[in-house]
Structures are given as structure tokens and as C-alpha cells.
Steps between C-alpha positions, in 0.01 A plus 500: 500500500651820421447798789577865450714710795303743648741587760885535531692260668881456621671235628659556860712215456754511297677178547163244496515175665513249230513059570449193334217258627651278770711804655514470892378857626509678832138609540419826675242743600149502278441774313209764729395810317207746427535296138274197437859313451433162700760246529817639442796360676838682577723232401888438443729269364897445478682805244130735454356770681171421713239562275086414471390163411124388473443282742334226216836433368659407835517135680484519870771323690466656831506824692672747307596233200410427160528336145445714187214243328628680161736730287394885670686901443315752674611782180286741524419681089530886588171588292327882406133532382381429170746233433367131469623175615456118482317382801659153566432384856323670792624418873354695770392850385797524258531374136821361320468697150675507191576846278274466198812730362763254553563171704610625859260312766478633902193576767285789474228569769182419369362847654726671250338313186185518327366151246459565153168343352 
């Protein structure tokens, strides 16, 4: 489905935490804001940055561990309006897009897009 940016968005991170599935992570704090962003996990891994991880793609193996249950990057596209993208895959109030001008792929909140009939 193709969406259309009505609002600006930047990245704040500019090193994203990226893994392949079976990655043992150190899982921290959930995500809590005035957002409707549920399930986000603060998580960490040997050589990245912490970074947020939906909480679908992680295996529980205890307090404060986890497994990543598949390949994950937490790139964020920095998007303005009127520009369109590729949605792909929605997790959790944000959308993994594609540039319909070019191939680059990374989350956008889905507050910041509007669906193109």
C-alpha cells in the first residue's frame, strides 16, 4: 500500500540497532509515552548501541534476556510531507516503508503518514 507523509520526521538515532534472527539481546525498559507506541523494548546486544525493538520479534529467556526470533534494524527514513513511500510491514504504531523514489527501506510513525486509495 503506498501512504503519503503528512508530517516531517527525523531520526534521533543515528547509529540504529541492527541483528540477525537468533541474536542473544539484553532486554531493557518498555517503551511509556503520550504516543500510542505499545511494546517497544530498549534492547542491546554485543558491538551496537541500545536501541528499540518490538517486542514481537523477541524470544523470552528470562528477566532481562532475549532471542531476536528474526533479522531486525531499527533505521529510521528521515521523511518531509508530500513525499510517498512503500508501506511494507506495520509493528506497533510505526510502519517499515520503502521510497517510491528509490529503494532505501526504514520506520516511519504511522501518525506521520496518510494511505493512498
Amino acid at each position: 500500500m503506498k501512504y503519503l507523509v503528512v508530517e516531517a520526521h527525523r531520526s534521533e538515532y543515528p547509529a540504529p540497532i541492527t541483528f540477525v534472527q537468533g541474536t542473544l539481546l539484553d532486554v531493557g525498559q518498555r517503551y511509556e509515552g503520550q504516543e500510542q507506541w505499545q511494546d517497544w523494548y530498549l534492547c542491546s546486544c554485543p558491538g551496537q548501541i541500545s536501541g528499540w525493538v518490538p517486542g514481537q520479534l523477541i524470544e523470552r529467556l528470562g528477566v532481562g534476556r532475549g532471542r531476536a526470533l528474526a533479522d531486525y534494524s531499527a533505521y529510521e527514513l528521515d521523511v518531509d510531507p508530500g513525499q510517498q513511500l512503500d508501506g511494507l510491514r506495520w509493528l506497533n504504531g510505526w510502519l517499515w516503508c520503502r521510497r517510491v523514489e528509490g529503494d532505501e527501506q526504514g520506520w516511519v510513525p504511522l501518525a506521520k503518514l496518510r494511505p493512498l486509495a
